[in-house]
C-alpha positions in Angstrom: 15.5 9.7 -23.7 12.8 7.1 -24.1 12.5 5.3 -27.4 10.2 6.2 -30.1 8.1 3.5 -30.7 5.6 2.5 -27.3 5.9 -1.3 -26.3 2.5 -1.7 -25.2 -1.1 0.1 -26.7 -2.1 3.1 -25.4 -3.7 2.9 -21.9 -7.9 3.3 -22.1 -10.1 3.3 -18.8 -12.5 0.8 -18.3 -16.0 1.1 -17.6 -19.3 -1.5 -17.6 -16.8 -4.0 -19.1 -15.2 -2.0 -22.0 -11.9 -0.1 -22.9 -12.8 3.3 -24.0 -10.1 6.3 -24.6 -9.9 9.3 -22.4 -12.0 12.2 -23.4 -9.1 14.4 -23.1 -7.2 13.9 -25.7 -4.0 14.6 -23.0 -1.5 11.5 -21.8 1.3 10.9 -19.9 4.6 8.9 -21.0 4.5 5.8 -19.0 8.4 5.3 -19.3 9.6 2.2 -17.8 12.6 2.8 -14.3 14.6 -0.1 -16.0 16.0 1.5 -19.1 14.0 4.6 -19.8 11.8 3.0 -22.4 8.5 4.7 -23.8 6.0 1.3 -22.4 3.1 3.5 -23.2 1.0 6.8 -22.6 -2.0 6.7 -20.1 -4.7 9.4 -20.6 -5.3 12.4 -18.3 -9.2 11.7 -18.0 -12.0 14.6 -17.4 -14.7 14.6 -15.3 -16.4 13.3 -18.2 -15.5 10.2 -18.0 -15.3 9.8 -14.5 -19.5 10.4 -14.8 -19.2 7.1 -16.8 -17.3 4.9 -14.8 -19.8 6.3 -11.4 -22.8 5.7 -14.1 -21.4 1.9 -14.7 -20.6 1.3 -11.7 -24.0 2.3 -9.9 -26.0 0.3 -12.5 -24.2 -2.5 -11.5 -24.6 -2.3 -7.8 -28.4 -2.3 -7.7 -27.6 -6.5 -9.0 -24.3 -7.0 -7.4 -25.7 -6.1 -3.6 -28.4 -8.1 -3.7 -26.0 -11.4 -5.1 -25.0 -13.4 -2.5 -22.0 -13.4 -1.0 -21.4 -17.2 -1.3 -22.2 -16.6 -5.1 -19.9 -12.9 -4.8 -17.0 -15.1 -3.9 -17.0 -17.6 -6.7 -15.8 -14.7 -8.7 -12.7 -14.4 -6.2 -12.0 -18.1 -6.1 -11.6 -18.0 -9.6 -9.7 -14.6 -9.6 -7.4 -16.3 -7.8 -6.6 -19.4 -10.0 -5.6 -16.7 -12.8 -3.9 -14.7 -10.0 -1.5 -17.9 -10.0 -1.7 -19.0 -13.4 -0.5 -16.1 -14.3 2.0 -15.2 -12.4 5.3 -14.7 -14.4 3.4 -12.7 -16.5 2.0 -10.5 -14.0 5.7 -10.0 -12.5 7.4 -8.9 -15.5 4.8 -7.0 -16.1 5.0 -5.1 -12.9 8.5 -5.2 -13.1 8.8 -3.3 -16.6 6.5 -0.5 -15.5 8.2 -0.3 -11.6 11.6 -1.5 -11.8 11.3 -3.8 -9.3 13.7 -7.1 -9.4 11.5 -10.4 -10.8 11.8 -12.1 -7.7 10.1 -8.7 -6.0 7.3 -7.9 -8.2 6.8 -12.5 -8.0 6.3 -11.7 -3.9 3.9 -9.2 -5.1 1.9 -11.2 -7.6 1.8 -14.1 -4.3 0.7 -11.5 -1.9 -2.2 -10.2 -3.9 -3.0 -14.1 -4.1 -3.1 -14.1 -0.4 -5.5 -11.4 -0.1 -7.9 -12.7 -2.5 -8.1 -15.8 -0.5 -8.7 -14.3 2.8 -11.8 -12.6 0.7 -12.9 -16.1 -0.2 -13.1 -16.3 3.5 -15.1 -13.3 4.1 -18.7 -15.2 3.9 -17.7 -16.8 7.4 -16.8 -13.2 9.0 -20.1 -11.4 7.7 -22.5 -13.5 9.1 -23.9 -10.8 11.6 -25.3 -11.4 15.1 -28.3 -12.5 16.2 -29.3 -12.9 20.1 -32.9 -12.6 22.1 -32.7 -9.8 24.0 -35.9 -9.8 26.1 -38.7 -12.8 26.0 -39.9 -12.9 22.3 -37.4 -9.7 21.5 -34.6 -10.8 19.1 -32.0 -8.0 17.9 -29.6 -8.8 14.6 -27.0 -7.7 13.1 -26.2 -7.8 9.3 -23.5 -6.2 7.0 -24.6 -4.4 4.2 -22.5 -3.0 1.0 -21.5 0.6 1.0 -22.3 1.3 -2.6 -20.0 3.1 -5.2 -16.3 3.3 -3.2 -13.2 4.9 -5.2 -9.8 3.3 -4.7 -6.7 5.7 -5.5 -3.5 3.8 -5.7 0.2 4.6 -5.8 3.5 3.5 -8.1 5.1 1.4 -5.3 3.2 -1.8 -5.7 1.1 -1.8 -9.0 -0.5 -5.4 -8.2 -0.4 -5.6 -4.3 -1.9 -2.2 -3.4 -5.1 -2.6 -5.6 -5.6 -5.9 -4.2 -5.5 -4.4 -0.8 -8.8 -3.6 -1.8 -10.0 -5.3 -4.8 -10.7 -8.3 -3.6 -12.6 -7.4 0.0 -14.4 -4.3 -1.7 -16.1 -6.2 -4.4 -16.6 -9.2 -2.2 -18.5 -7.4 0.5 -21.1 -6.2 -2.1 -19.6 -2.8 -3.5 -18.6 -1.8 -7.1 -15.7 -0.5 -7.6 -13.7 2.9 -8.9 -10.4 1.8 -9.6 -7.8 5.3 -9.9 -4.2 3.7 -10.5 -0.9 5.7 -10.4 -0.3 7.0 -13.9 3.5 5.9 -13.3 2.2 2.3 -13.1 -1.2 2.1 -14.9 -0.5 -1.1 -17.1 -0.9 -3.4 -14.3 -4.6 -2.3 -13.2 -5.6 -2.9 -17.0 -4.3 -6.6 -16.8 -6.3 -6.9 -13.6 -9.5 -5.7 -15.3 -9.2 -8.5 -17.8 -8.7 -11.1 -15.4 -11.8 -10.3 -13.2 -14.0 -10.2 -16.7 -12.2 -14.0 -17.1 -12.9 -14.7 -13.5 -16.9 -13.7 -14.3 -17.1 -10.8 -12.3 -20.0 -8.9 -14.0 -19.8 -5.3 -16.0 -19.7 -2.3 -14.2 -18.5 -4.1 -10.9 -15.2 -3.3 -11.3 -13.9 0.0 -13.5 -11.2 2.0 -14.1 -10.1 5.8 -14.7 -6.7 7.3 -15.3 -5.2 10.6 -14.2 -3.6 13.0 -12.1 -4.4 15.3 -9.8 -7.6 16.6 -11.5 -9.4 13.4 -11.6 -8.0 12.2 -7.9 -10.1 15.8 -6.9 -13.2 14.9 -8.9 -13.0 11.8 -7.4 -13.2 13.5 -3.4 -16.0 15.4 -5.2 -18.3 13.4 -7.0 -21.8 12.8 -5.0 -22.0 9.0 -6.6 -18.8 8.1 -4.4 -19.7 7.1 -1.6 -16.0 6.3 0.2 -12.8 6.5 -0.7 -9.7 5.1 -0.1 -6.2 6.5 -0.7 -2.5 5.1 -0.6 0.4 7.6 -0.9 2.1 10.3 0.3 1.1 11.9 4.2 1.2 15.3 2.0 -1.5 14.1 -0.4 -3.5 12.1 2.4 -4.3 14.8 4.2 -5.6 16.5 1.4 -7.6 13.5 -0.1 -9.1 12.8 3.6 -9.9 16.3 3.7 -11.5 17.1 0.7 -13.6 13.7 0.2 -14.6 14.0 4.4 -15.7 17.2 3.7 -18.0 15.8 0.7 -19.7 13.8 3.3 -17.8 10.4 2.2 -16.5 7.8 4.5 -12.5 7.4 3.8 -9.6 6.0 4.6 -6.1 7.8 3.6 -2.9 5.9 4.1 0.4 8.1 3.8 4.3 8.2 4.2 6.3 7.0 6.6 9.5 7.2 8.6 10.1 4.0 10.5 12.6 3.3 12.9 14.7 0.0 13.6 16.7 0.2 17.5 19.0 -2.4 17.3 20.8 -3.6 20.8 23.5 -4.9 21.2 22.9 -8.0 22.2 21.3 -8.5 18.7 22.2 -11.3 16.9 24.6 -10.2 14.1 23.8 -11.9 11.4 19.9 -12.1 11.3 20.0 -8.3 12.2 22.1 -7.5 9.2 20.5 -9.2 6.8 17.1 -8.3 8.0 18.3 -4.4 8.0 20.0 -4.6 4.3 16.9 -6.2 2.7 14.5 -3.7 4.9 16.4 -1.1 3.5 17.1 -1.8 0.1 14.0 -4.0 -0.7 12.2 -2.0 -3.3 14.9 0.2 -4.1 13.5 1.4 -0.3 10.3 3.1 -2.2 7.7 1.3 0.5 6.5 2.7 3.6 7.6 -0.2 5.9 11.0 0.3 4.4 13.9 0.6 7.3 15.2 4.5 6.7 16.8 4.8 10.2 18.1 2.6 12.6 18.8 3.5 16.0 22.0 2.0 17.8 21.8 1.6 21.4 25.3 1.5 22.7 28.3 -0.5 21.1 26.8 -2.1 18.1 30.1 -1.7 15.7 29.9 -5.4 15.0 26.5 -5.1 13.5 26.6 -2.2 11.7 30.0 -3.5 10.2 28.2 -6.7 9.2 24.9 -4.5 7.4 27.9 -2.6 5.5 29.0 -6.3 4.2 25.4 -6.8 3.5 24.9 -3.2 1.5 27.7 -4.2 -0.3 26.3 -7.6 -1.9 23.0 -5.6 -3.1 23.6 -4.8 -6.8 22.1 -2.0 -9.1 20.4 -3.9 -12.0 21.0 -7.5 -10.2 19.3 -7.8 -6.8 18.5 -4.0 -6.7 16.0 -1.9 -9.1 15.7 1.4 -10.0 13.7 4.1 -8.6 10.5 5.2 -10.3 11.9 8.2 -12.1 14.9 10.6 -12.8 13.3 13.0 -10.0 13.0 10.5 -7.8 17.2 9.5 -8.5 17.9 12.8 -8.2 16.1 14.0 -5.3 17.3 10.7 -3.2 21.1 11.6 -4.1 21.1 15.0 -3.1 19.8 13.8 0.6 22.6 11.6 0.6 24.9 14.8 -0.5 23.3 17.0 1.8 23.9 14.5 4.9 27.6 14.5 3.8 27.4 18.1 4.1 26.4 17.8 7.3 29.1 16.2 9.1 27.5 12.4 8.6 29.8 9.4 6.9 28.9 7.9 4.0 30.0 4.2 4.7 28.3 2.8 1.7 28.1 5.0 -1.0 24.7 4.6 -3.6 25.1 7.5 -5.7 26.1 7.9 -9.2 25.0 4.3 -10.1 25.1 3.1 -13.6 24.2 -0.4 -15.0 25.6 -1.3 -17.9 23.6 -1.7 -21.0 21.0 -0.1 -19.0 22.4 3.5 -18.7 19.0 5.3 -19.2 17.6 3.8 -15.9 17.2 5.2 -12.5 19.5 3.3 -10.4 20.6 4.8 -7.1 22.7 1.8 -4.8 22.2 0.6 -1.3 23.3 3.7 1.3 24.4 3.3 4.5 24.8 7.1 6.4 26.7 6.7 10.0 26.4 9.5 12.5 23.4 11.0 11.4 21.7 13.4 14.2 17.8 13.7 14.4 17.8 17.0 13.1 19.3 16.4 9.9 16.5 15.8 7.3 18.0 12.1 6.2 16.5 10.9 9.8 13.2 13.2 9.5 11.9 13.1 5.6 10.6 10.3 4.1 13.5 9.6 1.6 11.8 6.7 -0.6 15.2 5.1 -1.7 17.4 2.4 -0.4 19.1 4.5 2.2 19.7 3.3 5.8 20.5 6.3 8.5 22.4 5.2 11.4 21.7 7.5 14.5 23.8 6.8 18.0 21.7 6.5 21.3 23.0 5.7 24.8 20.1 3.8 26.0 16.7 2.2 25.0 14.5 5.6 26.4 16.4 7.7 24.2 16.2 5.6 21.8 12.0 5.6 21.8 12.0 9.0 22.3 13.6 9.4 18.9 11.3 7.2 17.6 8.2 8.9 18.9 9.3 12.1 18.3 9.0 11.4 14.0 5.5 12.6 12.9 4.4 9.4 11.1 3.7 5.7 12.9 3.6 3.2 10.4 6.4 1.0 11.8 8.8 0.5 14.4 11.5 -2.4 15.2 13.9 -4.0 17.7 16.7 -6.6 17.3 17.4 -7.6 20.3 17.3 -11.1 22.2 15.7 -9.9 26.0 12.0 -10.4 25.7 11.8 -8.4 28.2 13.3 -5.5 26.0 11.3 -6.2 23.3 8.1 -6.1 25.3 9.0 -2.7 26.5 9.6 -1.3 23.1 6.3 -3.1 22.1 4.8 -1.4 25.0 6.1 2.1 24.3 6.6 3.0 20.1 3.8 5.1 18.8 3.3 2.7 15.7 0.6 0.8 14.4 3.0 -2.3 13.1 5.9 -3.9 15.5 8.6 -6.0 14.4 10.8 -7.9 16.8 13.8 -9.2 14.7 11.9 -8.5 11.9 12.6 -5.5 10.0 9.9 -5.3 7.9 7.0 -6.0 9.9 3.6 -6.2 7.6 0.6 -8.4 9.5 -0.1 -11.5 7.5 -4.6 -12.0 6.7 -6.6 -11.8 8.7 -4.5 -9.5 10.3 -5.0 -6.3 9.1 -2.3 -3.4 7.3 -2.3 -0.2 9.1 -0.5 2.5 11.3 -1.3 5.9 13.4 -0.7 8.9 12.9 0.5 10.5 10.0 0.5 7.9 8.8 -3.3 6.9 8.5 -6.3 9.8 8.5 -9.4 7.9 9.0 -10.7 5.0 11.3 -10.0 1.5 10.4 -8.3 -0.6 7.8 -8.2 -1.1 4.0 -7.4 -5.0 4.8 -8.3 -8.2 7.1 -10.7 -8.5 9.3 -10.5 -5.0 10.6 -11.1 -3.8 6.9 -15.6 -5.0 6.9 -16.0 -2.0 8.7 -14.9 0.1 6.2 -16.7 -1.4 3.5 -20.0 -2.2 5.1 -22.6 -0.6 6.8 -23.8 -2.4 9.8 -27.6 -2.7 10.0 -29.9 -3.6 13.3 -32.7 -5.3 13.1 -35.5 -5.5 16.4 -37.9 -8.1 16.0 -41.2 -9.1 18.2 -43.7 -11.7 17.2 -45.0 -12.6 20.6 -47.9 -10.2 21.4 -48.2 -12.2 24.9 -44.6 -11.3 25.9 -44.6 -8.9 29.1 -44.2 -5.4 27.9 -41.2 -3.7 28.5 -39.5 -1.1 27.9 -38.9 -2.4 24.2 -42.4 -2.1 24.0 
């Protein structure tokens, strides 16, 4: 049970600079994966005070749009220099509230670094077009700011996820709705405070907490004017629904079930370790995380060696916790259920405990051998570090197991014929490919993003693909010549 006394204050939102309580009255625990501790309690906010945080945040745009973007990147520049200063503190930070391992949540604290500098590069994407179309007839092209945009983010990467869009959002000449995971909140108040130190103005940048109620008053409220969401496929479709059908622009990233074929010509070692960690990284609670891979023929020798691997990933040492007791629970009884079915367990997660740390919400590295498609370990989206091992003839069946799964976020081959890895390239319905790479995100300016269910909107939340989303594109026809010919423009 979690302890009596809270580490950290209670959690307040954040709007026009300021920390003010939820209107509520109503919180959440905020109970930390490692051990079970009380961290804090974030509020349950009303409608109320998401009128407040749209209020702030629309004062604010009427300056912030019209400030440059050379001079709207300063902010970022500096953002960044506290993004690194900062960094051990940011990691155990997110580490306390997600139970990730330090040397995880540190990647996480360098990625959002990464993304707030490709924003500092944003001023030399944006500079629109320009280009005489007819004698004295010049047509332009120049991006302009969306206005008020809501960001809802989940559990799985407290720091990274909000500076998928932080960063580009603000950059680009919007202010900013910030609705964190209220499993993870303590992370998006520490961001607020370093954007005030970085100089970003008040109102730019805001925050409300919640659940459900204020993610739907969010779709709802006529001061929004996009939204973007990171989550589950089962929430996605409702956030894209309900905010598209307010007449908003968004952009709803869900779930995912991605699928790694290995060959077996793969090399052994770099395929292991590559599936382990793709597995296990996270405790396995990201959507590019391996859940099944596909062998194609005799691959024995491989999956022996990702066995050996499993094996050296620790509960509490190089392996967190998952988010929550549900979460332990519900990721041990698909392992139980599998075993059910007729599949092997060869490495067996389930019943972890770490010492001194018996209250947390460990579940070990999994490894599930002849698993068909049909059983629900190789459909659902498990969210833990468990790797389903499914046994194909050839490469066709192979992709058509792979493209049968709902979602498209990701899909990999291990293999050494280019040849075979430009026909898997060719054929996987997924946004992201990985050739010997078994987590395969795009580094900036290339952009995060996959098909199906696992995206419901047009476009991206990051790189270069990601000004569309948060600009408007404006045209401009100009004529000053009155002794041009007339034409048509005319």
């Amino acid at each position: 049970m979690p302890i009596s006394n809270m580490k950290y204050p209670e959690v307040k939102n954040y709007f026009g600079g300021k920390f003010f309580p939820g209107t509520t009255k109503k919180y959440l625990d905020v109970i930390s994966p490692l051990d079970g501790s009380l961290l804090s309690k974030v509020p349950l906010s009303s409608k109320e005070d998401l009128n407040h945080a749209v209020e702030a945040a629309r004062a604010a745009f009427l300056k912030w749009s019209k400030t440059s973007i050379k001079e709207r990147v300063q902010v970022f520049y500096r953002y960044k220099a506290l993004l690194e200063k900062h960094t051990l503190e940011l990691a155990l930070l997110i580490q306390e509230e997600n139970g990730k391992t330090l040397d995880e949540a540190r990647a996480e604290v360098e990625k959002s670094v990464e993304l707030t500098e490709f924003a500092c590069s944003l001023p030399n994407w944006t500079g629109g077009e320009i280009l005489e179309v007819s004698k004295g007839v010049e047509c332009r092209s120049d991006y302009y700011p969306v206005g008020v945009v809501a960001c809802i983010t989940p559990f799985n990467f407290p720091g990274m996820v909000p500076n998928w869009t932080i960063p580009n959002a603000i950059v680009l000449g919007n202010t900013m709705i910030l609705k964190p995971s209220e499993s993870v909140p303590l992370s998006a108040v520490r961001i607020a405070e370093l954007l005030k130190e970085a100089g970003l103005p008040d109102g730019v940048f805001n925050i409300v907490n919640g659940d459900r109620e204020i993610v739907e008053a969010i779709c709802d409220h006529p001061g929004i004017e996009a939204v973007s969401f990171v989550g589950s496929t089962t929430v996605a479709k409702i956030v894209y629904a309900r905010a598209s059908s307010n007449f908003k622009r968004v952009l709803a990233l869900g779930g995912a079930k991605n699928h790694l074929i290995v060959l077996p010509d793969a090399h052994p070692s770099m395929t292991a370790g590559n599936v382990a960690v793709s597995m296990s990284g996270c405790a396995g609670q990201r959507c590019m995380a391996a859940s099944v891979m596909v062998a194609v023929g005799d691959t024995d020798h491989i999956i022996d060696q990702i066995c050996a691997e499993a094996r050296k990933i620790i509960p509490g040492q190089n392996l967190g916790p998952v988010i929550s007791a549900e979460a332990k629970k519900r990721i041990e009884r698909y392992i139980t259920e599998a075993e059910k079915q007729g599949a092997t367990i060869l490495v067996d997660g389930r019943n972890a405990i770490v010492q001194g740390k018996e209250q947390g919400f460990y579940v070990g590295p999994t490894v599930i051998d002849n698993v068909t498609p049909t059983m629900s370990v190789a459909t659902d989206e498990i969210f833990g570090p468990v790797l389903s091992i499914i046994r194909v003839k050839d490469i066709d069946e192979a992709l058509a197991i792979e493209n049968a799964n709902p979602y498209g976020n990701a899909a990999a081959i291990f293999t050494q014929s280019g040849g075979m890895a430009k026909y898997v390239i060719d054929r996987a319905d997924a946004g992201m490919i990985g050739v010997n790479i078994g987590v395969p995100v795009p580094r900036e300016p290339f952009s995060f993003g996959g098909w199906n269910d696992s995206k419901f909107g047009v476009g991206d939340l990051t790189g270069k693909s990601s000004i569309n989303f948060w600009t408007k594109l404006k045209k401009t026809t100009t004529k000053w010549n009155p002794e041009a010919k007339t034409n048509w423009m005319s």
